[in-house]
N, C-alpha and C positions, 0 to 999 in steps of 0.2 A: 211418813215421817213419824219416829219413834215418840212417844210422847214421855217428856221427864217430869219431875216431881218437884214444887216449887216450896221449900220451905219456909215454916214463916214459925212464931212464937205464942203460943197462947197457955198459960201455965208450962205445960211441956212441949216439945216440939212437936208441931204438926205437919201435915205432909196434903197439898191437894194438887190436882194434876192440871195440869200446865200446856197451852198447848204450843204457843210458841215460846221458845227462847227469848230474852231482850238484854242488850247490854246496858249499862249504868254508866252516865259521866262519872268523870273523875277529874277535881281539880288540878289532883297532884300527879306529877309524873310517877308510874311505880317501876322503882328497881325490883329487878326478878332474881331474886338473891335466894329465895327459898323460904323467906320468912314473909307468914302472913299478919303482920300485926297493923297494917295498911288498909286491910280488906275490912270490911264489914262481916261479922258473924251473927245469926250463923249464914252459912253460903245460903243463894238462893237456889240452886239447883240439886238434885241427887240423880243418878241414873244404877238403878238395882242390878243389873248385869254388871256392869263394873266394880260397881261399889263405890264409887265415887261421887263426891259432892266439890260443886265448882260455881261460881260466879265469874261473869263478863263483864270487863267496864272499859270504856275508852276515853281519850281527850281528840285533841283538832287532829295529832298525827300520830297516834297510835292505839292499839289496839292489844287489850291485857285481859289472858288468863290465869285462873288459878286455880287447882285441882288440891282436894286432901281426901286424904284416904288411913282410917283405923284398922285395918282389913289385913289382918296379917296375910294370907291368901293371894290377897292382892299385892301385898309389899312381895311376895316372894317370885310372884309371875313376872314383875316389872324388873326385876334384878334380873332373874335367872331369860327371860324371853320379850323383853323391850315394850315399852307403851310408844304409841304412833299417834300424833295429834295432826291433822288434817283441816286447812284452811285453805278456800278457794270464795273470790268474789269476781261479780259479773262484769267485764271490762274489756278495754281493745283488746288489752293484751293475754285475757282469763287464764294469770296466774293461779296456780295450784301448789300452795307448800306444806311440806311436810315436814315436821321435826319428829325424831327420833331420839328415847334414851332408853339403858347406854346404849352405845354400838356393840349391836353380837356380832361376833367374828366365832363361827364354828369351830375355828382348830384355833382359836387364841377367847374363849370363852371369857365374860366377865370375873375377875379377882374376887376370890370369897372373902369374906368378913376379916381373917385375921383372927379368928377361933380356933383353939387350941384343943385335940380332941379329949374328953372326956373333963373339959376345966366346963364350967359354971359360965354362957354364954351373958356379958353386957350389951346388951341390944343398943344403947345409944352409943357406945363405941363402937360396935359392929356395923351400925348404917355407917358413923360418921365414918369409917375406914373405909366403908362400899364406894362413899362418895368422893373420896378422895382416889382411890384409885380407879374410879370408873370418871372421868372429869370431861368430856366431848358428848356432844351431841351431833346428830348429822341431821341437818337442812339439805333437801332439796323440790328444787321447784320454785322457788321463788326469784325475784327481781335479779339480785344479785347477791346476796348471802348464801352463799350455798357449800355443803362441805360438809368437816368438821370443825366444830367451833367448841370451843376452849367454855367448860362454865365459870373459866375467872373472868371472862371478856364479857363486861356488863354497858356494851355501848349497841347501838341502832336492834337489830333483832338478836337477842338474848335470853338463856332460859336460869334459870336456877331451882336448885331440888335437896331437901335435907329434909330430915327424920329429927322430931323435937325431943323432948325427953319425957316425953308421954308416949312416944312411938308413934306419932303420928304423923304422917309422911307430907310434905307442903311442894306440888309443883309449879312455878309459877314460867309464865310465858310474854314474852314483850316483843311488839311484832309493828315497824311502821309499817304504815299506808300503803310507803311507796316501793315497799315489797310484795305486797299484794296487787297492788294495781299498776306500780309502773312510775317512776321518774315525771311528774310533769302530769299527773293522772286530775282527771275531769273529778272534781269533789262533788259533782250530782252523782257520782259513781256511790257515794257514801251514804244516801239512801237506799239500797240494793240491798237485799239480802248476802250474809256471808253464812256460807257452810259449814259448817263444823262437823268434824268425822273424828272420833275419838276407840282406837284398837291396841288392847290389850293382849300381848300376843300367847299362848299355849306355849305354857311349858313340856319339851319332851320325854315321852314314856320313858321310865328303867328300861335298862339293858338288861335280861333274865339269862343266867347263868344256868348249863345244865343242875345242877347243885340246888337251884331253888332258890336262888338269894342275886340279888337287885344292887347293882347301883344307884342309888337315888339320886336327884338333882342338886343336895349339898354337898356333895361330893364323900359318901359315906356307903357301906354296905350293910343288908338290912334281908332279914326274911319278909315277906309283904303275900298280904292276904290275895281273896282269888277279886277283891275290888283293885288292886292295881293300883294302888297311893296308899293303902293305910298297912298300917305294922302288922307282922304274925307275931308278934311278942308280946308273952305279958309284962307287968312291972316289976318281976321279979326274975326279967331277963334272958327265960326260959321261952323256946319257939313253939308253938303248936305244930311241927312237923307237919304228917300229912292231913291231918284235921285240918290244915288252914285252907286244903283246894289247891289247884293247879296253882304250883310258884309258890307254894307256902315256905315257911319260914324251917331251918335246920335245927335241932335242941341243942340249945345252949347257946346260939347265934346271940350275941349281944345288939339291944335296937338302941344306935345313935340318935335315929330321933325323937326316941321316946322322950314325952315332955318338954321340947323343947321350942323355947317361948316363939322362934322363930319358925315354927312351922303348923299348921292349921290343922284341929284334930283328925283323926285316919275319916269319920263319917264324910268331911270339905274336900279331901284330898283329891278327889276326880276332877272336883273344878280345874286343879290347876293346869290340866290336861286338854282345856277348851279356851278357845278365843274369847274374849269378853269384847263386846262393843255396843258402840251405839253414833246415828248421827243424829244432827239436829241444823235447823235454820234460825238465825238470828237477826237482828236490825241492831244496828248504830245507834248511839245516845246522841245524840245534839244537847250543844250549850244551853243550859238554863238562862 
C-alpha cells in the first residue's frame, strides 16, 4: 500500500507520512459541482506522482471526494488522456466502480480550448470552454449508475470539475452507499475498508514526420528535441536543426508552444508521457 502525505499547518505547510487514509464526517450534504468552498483546506492528503491533493469525507449515505491539482502537467494529461477514480468495498455483492473524465474517444478526441492560433491564450476561459464541451463522465461497475452521465446531473452519484481563476483545477465526486454496496446493503458493511485507486492516464507520443517536426498533443506542429516533449526552438523562433538530435527541430520552424501558460516547461515534458497513479485504503467516518 502506497503510502500518502498527510498535510497539516504549522507556519507553512508541512507534510508528514501517513499511513492509512481516513474519511471525515460531514454534516452537510456536498453537491459536486466543482467548487471547493465546502471542504476544509488545506486538503489532508497529497500523492507526489500525481500531484494531487484530496480529502475524503462521508455522512450516513454517502460518500465524497475531492481532488485539486495546480500542476499544469497534470491539468494537461487529464484533458488530453482522462483521470480514472476507482472505488470498490467489501460486500455480497463486491461492487467495483469506476468513474471516468472526460471520455476519450480515439477518432473523436477531446474539443481543445477554443484558442486561437497565435492570439494570447486566457486559461480561465480555456478550461471553462474544456469543461463545457467536454460535459459526460463514464461510470461503470457500480449498483446501477453506470454509463454516461451528464456533469449537469447533480442527483444520487454525481461528479463535477472546473478550473478557478487561479488555475487551479477542483474535482469533486459524490457516490451513495448503495452504489457501492447494493440496494438494501448490511451497514456493518460500513466498517470495512473501501479502496481507492486513483490513474492518471499518459498522454501519447508526437507523431515524427520524416522532416523532423512533430505533432504535438495541442494540436500544433513543432521542431522537438532528442528528449521527445521539449521544443528544438529558441525564443527567437529560430530551430536548432541538426544540433537538436534525432527529430530536431527545421530553421525557422515556428514553436507554438513556446511559453505557453498551458503547457509544462520542455525539462516536465516526459511526464506527460507516463501514467501517474496511486492506490490507497481507507475507513468510514461515523457520526460524532
Amino acid at each position: 500500500m502506497k503510502q500518502l502525505v498527510f498535510v497539516c499547518v504549522l507556519l507553512n505547510i508541512a507534510a508528514t507520512t501517513f499511513g492509512q487514509a481516513a474519511s471525515k464526517w460531514t454534516a452537510k450534504p456536498v453537491k459536486a459541482d466543482g467548487k471547493s468552498a465546502e471542504w476544509v483546506h488545506p486538503f489532508d492528503y497529497y500523492d507526489k506522482e500525481t500531484k494531487l491533493t484530496f480529502s475524503i469525507t462521508n455522512d450516513d449515505t454517502n460518500l465524497y471526494l475531492c481532488f485539486e491539482s495546480s500542476d499544469i502537467g497534470t491539468h494537461l494529461k487529464i484533458k488530453k488522456a482522462g483521470i480514472t477514480v476507482t472505488l470498490s468495498g467489501k460486500g455480497k455483492e463486491r461492487y467495483q466502480g469506476a468513474i471516468t473524465y472526460p471520455v476519450i474517444d480515439k477518432k473523436n478526441p477531446p474539443q481543445q480550448n477554443g484558442e486561437v492560433p497565435g492570439q494570447k491564450i486566457d486559461l480561465y476561459k480555456a478550461n471553462a470552454m474544456f469543461v463545457l464541451t467536454n460535459k459526460n463522465v463514464k461510470a461503470s461497475g457500480f449498483a446501477t449508475k453506470n454509463g454516461l452521465l451528464s456533469l449537469d446531473d447533480t442527483t444520487g452519484l454525481h461528479t463535477g470539475i472546473r478550473w478557478d481563476s487561479t488555475n487551479k483545477m477542483v474535482y469533486e465526486i459524490a457516490i451513495p452507499f448503495t452504489e457501492l454496496f447494493g440496494v438494501g446493503y448490511n451497514p456493518a458493511l460500513l466498517n470495512n475498508d473501501i479502496n481507492l485507486s486513483v490513474e492518471i492516464s499518459a498522454m501519447e507520443q508526437p507523431n515524427f514526420s520524416p522532416g523532423g517536426k512533430a505533432s504535438d498533443d495541442m494540436g500544433t506542429t513543432q521542431g522537438v528535441n532528442q528528449n521527445y516533449g521539449g521544443p528544438a526552438q529558441q525564443p527567437n523562433g529560430m530551430g536548432n536543426g541538426s544540433m537538436a538530435g534525432p527529430g530536431g527541430g527545421m530553421m525557422g520552424q515556428p514553436n507554438t508552444t513556446m511559453n505557453r501558460p498551458d503547457y509544462p516547461p520542455p525539462m516536465q515534458r516526459n511526464a506527460l508521457y507516463e501514467k501517474a497513479s496511486f492506490k490507497e485504503k481507507f475507513k468510514l467516518a461515523k457520526k460524532k
